[in-house]
ROGULUM-493391 format. One line per field, with one value per residue: residue number from 1; x, y, z of N, C-alpha, C, O, CB in turn. Coordinates in nm, 2 decimals, always signed. Glycine has a CB too. Example, Ala and Ser with C-alpha at 12.3 -4.5 7.8 and 13.67 -1.06 7.14 Angstrom:
residues 2
num = c(1	2)
n_east = c(+1.32	+1.28)
n_north = c(-0.57	-0.22)
n_up = c(+0.78	+0.71)
ca_east = c(+1.23	+1.37)
ca_north = c(-0.45	-0.11)
ca_up = c(+0.78	+0.71)
c_east = c(+1.32	+1.29)
c_north = c(-0.33	+0.00)
c_up = c(+0.78	+0.79)
o_east = c(+1.42	+1.34)
o_north = c(-0.33	+0.11)
o_up = c(+0.85	+0.80)
cb_east = c(+1.13	+1.41)
cb_north = c(-0.45	-0.06)
cb_up = c(+0.90	+0.57)
END
This chain:
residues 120
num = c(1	2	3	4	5	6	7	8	9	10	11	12	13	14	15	16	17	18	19	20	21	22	23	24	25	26	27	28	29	30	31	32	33	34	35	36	37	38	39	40	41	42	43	44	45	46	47	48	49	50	51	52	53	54	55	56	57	58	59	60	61	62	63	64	65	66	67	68	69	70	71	72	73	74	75	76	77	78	79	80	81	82	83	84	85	86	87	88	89	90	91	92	93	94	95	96	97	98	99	100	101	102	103	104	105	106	107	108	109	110	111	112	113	114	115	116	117	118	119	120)
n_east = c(+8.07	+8.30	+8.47	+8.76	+8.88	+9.10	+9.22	+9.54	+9.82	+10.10	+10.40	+10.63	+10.94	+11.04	+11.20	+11.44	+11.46	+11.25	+11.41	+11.55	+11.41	+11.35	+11.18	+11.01	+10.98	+10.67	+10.63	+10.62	+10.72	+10.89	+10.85	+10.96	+10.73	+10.74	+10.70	+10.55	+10.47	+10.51	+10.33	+10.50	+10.37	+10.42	+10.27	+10.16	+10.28	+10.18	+10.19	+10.16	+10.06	+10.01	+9.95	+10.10	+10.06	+9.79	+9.45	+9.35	+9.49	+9.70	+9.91	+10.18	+10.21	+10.36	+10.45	+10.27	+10.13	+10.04	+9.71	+9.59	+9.40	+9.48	+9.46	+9.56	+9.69	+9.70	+9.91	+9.84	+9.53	+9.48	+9.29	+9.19	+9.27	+9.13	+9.38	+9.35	+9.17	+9.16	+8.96	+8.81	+8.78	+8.75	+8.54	+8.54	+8.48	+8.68	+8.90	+9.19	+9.40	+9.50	+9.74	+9.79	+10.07	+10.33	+10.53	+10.83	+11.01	+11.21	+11.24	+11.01	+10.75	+10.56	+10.23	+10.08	+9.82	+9.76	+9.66	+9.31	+9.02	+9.07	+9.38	+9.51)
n_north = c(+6.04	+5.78	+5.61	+5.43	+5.25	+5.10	+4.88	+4.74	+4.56	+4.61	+4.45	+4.46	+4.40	+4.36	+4.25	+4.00	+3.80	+3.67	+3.71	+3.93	+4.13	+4.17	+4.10	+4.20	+4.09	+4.07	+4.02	+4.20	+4.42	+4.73	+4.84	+4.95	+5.01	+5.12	+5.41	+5.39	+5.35	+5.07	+4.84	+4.54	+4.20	+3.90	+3.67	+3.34	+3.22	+3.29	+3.56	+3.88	+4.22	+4.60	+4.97	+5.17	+5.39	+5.41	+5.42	+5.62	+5.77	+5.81	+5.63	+5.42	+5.12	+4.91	+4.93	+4.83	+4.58	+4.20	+4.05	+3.80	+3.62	+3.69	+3.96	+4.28	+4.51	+4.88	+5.08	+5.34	+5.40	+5.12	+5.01	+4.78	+4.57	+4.39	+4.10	+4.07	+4.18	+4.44	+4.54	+4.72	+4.57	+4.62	+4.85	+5.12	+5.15	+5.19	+5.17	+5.01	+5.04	+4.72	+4.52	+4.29	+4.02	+3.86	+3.56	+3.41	+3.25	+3.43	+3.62	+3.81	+4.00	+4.27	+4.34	+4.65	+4.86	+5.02	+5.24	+5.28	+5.46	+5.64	+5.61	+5.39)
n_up = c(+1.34	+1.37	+1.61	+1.66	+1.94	+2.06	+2.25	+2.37	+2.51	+2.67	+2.75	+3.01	+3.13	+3.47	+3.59	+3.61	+3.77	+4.07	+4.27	+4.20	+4.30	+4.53	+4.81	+5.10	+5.43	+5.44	+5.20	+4.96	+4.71	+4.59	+4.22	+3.95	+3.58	+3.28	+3.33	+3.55	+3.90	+4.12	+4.33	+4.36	+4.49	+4.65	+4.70	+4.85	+4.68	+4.43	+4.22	+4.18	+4.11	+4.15	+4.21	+4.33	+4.54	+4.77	+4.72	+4.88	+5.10	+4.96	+5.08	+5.08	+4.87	+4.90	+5.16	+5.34	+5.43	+5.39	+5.47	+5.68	+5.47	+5.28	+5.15	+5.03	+5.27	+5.32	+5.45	+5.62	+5.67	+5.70	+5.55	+5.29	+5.06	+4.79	+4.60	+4.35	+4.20	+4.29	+4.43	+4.73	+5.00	+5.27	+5.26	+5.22	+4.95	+4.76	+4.47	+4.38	+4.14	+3.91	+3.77	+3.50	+3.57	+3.45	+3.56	+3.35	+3.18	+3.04	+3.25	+3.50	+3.38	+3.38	+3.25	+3.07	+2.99	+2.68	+2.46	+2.34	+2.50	+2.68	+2.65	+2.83)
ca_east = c(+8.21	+8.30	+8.64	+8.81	+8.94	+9.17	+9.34	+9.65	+9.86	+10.25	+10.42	+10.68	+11.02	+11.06	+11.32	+11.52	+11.41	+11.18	+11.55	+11.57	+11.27	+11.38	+11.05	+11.00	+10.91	+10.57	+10.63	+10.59	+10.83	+10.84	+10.88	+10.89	+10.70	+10.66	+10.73	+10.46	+10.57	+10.45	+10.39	+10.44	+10.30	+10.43	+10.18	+10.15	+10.38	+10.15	+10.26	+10.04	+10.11	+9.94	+9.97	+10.24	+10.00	+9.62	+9.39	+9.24	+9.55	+9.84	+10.01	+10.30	+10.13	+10.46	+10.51	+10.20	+10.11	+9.94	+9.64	+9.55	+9.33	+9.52	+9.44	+9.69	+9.64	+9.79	+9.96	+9.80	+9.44	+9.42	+9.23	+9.23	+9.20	+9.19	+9.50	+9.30	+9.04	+9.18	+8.85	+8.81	+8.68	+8.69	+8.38	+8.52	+8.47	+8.80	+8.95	+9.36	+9.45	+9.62	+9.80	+9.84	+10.19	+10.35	+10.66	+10.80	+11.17	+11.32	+11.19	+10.91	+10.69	+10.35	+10.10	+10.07	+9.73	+9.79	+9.54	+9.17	+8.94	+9.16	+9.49	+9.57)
ca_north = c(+6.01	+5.62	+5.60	+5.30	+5.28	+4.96	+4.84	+4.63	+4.52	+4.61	+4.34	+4.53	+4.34	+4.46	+4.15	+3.90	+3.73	+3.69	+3.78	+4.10	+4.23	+4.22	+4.14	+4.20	+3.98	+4.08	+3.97	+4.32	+4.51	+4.83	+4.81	+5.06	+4.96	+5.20	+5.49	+5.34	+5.28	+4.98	+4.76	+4.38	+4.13	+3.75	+3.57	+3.20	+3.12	+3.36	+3.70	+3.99	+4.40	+4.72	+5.10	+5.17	+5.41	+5.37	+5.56	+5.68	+5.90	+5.77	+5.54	+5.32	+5.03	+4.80	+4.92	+4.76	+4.40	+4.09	+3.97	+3.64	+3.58	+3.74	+4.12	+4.37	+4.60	+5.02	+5.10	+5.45	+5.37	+4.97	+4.97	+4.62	+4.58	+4.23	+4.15	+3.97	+4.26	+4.61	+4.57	+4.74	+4.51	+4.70	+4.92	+5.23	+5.22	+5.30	+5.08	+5.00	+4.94	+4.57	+4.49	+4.16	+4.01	+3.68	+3.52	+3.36	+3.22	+3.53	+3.71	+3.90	+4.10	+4.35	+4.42	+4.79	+4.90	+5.09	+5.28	+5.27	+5.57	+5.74	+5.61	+5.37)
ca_up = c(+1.35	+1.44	+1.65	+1.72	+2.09	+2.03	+2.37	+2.37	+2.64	+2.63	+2.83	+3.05	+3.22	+3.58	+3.67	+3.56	+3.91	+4.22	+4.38	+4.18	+4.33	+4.69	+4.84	+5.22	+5.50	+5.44	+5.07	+4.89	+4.66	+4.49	+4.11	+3.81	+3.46	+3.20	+3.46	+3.66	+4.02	+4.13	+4.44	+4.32	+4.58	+4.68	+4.81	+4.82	+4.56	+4.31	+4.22	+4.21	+4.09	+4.15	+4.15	+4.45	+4.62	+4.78	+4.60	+4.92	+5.11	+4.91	+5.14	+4.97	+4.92	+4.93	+5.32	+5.38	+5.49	+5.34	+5.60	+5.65	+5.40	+5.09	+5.12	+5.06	+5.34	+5.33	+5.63	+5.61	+5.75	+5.72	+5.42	+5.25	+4.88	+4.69	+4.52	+4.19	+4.12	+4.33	+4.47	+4.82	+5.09	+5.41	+5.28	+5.18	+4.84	+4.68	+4.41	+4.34	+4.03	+3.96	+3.67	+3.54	+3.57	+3.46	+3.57	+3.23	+3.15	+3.05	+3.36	+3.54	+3.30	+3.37	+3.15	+3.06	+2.88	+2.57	+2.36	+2.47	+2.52	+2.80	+2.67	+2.88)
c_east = c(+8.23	+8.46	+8.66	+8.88	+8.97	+9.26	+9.43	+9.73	+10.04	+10.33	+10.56	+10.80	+11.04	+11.19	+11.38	+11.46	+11.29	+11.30	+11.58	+11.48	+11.29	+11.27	+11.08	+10.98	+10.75	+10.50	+10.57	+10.73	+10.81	+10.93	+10.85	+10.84	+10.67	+10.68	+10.64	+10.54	+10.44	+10.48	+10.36	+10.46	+10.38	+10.38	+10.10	+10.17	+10.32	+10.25	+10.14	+10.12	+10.00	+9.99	+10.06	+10.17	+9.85	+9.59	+9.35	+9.37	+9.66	+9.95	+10.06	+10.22	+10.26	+10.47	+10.40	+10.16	+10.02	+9.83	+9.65	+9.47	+9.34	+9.52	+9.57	+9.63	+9.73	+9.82	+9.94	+9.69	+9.42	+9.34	+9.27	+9.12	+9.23	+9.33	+9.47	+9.27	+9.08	+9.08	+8.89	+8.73	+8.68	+8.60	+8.40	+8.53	+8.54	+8.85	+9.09	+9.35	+9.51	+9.66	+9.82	+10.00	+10.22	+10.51	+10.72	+10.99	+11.26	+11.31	+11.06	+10.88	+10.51	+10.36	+10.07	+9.95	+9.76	+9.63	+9.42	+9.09	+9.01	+9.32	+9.61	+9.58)
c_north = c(+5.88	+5.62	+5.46	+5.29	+5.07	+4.95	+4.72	+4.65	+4.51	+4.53	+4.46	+4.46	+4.43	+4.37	+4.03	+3.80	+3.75	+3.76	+3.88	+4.23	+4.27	+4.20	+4.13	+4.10	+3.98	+4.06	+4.05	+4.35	+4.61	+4.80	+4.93	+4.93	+5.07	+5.34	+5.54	+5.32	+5.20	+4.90	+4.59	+4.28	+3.96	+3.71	+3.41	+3.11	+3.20	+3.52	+3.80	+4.18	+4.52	+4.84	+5.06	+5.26	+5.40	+5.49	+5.64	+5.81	+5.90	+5.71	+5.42	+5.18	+4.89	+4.83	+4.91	+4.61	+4.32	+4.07	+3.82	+3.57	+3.66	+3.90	+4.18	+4.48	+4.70	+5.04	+5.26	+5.45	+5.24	+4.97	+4.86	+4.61	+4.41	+4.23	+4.12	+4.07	+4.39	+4.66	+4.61	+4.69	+4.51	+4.81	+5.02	+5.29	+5.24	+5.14	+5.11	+4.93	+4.85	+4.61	+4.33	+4.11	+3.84	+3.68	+3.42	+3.29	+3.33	+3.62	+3.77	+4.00	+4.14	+4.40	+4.54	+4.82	+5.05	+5.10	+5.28	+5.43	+5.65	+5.72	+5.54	+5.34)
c_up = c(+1.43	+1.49	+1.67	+1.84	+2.14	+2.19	+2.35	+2.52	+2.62	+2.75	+2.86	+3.14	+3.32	+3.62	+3.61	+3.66	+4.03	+4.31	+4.39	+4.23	+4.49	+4.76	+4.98	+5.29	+5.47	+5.31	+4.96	+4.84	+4.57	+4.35	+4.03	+3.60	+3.34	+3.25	+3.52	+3.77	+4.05	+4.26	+4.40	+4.49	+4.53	+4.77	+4.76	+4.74	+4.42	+4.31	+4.15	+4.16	+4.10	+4.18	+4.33	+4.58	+4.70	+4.72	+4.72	+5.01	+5.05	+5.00	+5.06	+4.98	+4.95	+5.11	+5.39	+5.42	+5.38	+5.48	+5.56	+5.54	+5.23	+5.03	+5.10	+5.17	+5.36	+5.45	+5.67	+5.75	+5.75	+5.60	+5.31	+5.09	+4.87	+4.62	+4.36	+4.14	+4.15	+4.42	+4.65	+4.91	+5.24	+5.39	+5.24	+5.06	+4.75	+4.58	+4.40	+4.22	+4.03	+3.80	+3.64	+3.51	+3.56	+3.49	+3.39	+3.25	+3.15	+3.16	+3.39	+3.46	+3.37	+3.27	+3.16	+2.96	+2.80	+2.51	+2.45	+2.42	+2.59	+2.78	+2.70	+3.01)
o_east = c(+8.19	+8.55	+8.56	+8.97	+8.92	+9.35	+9.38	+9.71	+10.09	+10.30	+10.59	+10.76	+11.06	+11.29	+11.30	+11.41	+11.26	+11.29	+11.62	+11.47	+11.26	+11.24	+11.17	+10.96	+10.70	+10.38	+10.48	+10.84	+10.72	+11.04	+10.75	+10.89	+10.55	+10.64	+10.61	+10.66	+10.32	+10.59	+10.25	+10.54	+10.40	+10.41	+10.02	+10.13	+10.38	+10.34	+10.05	+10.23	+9.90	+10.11	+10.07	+10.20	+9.78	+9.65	+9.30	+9.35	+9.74	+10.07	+10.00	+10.18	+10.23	+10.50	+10.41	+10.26	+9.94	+9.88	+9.68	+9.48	+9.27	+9.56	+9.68	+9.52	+9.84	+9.75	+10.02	+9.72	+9.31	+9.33	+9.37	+9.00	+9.31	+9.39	+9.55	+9.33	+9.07	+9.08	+8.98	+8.62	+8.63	+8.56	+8.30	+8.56	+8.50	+8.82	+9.12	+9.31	+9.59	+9.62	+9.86	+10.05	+10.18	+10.59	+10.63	+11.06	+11.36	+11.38	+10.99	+10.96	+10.41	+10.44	+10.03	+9.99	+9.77	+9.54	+9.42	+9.11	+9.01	+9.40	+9.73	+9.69)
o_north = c(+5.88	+5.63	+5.38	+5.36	+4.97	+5.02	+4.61	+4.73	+4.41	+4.57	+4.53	+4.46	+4.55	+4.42	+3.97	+3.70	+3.86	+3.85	+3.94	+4.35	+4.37	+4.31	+4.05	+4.00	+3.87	+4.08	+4.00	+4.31	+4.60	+4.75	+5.00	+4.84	+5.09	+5.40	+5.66	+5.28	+5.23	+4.88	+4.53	+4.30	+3.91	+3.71	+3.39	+3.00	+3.19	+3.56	+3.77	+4.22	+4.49	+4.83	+4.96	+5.24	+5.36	+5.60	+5.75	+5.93	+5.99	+5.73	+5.34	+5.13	+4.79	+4.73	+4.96	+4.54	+4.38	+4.08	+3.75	+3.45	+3.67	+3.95	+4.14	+4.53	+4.67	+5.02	+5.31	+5.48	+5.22	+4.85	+4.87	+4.62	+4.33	+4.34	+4.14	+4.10	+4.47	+4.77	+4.54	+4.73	+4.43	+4.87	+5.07	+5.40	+5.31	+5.03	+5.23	+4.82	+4.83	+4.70	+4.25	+4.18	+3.75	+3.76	+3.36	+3.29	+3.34	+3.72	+3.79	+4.10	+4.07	+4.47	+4.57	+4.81	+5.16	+5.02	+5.29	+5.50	+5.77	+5.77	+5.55	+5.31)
o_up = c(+1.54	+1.41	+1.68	+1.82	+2.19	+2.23	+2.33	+2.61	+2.57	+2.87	+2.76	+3.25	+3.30	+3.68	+3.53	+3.60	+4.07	+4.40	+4.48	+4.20	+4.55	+4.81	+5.00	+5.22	+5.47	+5.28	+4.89	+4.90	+4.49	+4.35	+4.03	+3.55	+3.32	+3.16	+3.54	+3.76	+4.04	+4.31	+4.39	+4.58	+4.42	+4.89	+4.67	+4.71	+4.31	+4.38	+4.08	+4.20	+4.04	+4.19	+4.40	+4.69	+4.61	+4.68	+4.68	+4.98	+5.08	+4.99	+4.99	+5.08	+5.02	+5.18	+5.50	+5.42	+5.31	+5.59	+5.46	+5.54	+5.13	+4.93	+5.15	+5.14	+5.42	+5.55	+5.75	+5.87	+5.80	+5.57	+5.24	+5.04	+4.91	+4.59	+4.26	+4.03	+4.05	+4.48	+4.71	+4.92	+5.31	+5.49	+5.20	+5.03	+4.65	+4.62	+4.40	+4.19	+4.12	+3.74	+3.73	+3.42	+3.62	+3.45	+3.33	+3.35	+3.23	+3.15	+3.29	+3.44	+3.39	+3.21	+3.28	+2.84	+2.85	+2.51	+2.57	+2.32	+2.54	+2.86	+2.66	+3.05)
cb_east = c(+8.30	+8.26	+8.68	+8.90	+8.78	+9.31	+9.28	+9.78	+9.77	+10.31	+10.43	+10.59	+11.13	+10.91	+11.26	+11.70	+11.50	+11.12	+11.67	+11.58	+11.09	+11.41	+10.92	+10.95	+10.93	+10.55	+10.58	+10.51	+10.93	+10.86	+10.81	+11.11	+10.58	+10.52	+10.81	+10.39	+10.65	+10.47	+10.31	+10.58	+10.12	+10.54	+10.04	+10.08	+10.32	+9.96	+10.42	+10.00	+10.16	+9.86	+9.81	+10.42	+10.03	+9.53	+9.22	+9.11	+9.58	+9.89	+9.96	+10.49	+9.98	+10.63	+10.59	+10.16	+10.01	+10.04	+9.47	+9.48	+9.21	+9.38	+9.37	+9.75	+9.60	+9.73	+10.17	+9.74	+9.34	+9.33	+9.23	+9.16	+9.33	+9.09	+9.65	+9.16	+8.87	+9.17	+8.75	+8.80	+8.67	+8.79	+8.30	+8.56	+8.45	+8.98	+8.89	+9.47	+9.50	+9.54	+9.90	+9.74	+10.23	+10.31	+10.65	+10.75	+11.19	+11.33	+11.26	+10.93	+10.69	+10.26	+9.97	+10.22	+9.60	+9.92	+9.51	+9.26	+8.83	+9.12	+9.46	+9.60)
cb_north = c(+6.13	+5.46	+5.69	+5.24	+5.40	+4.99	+4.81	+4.66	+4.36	+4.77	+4.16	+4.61	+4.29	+4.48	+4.09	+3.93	+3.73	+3.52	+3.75	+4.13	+4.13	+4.38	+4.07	+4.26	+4.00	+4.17	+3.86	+4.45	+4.43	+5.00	+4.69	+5.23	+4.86	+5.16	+5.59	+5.22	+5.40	+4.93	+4.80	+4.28	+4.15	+3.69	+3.67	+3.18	+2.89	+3.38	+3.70	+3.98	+4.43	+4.71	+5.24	+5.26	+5.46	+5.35	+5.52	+5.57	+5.95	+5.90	+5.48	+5.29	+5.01	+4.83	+5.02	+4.80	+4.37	+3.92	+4.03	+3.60	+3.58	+3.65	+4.20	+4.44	+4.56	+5.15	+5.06	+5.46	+5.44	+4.93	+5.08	+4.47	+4.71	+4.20	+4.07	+3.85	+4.23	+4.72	+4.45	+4.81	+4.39	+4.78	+4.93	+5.28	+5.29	+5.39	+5.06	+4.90	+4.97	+4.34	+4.56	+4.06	+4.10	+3.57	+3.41	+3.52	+3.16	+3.62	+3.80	+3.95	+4.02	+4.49	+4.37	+4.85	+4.89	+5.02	+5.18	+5.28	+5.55	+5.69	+5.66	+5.42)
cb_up = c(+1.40	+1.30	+1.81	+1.64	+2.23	+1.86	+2.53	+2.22	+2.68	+2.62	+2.77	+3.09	+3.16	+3.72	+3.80	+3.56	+3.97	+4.31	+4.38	+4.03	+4.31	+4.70	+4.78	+5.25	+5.65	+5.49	+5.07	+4.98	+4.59	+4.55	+4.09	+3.76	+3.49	+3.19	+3.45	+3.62	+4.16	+4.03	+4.60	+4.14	+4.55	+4.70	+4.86	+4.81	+4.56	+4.31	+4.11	+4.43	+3.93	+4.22	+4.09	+4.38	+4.60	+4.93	+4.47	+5.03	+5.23	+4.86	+5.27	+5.05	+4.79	+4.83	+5.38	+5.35	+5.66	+5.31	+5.64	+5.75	+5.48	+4.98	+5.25	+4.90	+5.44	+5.29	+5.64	+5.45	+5.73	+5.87	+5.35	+5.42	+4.72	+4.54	+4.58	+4.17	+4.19	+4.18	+4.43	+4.80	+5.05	+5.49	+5.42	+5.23	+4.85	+4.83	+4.30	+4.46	+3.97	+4.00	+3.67	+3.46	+3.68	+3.28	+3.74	+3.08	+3.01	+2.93	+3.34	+3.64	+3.13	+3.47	+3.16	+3.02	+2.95	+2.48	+2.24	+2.71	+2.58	+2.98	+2.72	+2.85)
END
């Protein structure tokens, strides 16, 4: 039996604006996509999205910080993910999902994977 496990990418408006997002001093905002909750990221003029909690105790990941060098870091235990990849680079292993997200004319849209093997 040959399956097809087709992924597409459903583009998702969260904002009309950077303004409608509200982002903190620490340039985080929580966001829904799909009824995903989401923490989208401003940092350095880019824009950034991922899942809203850490994977490791579930701390919000919007009421956490940027570091110096671009991390998103959980205000849980300090655990510092990338904001490109999700990748975990304080050592313990854990990945955050990202999403990719474009700013466009008509407004702020993420990418939502559809189909697949799992779904999604």
């Amino acid at each position: 039996m040959r399956h097809n496990y087709i992924v597409t990418v459903k583009w998702i408006k969260i904002a009309e604006s950077r303004e409608e997002l509200h982002f903190s001093a620490d340039g985080t905002a929580h966001a829904e996509a799909d009824g995903k909750k989401l923490c989208i990221i401003s940092y350095k003029e880019e824009l950034y999205a991922c899942v809203s909690k850490c994977p490791h105790a579930g701390g919000m990941m919007a009421d956490g910080y940027i570091d110096a060098v671009g991390n998103i870091v959980c205000p849980v235990h300090r655990y510092k993910f990338d904001l490109r990849t999700g990748r975990n680079i304080s050592g313990e292993g854990y990945y955050l999902k990202t999403y990719p997200i474009e700013e466009r004319q008509e407004g702020i849209f993420v990418g939502i994977k559809t189909g697949g093997l799992f779904g999604g």
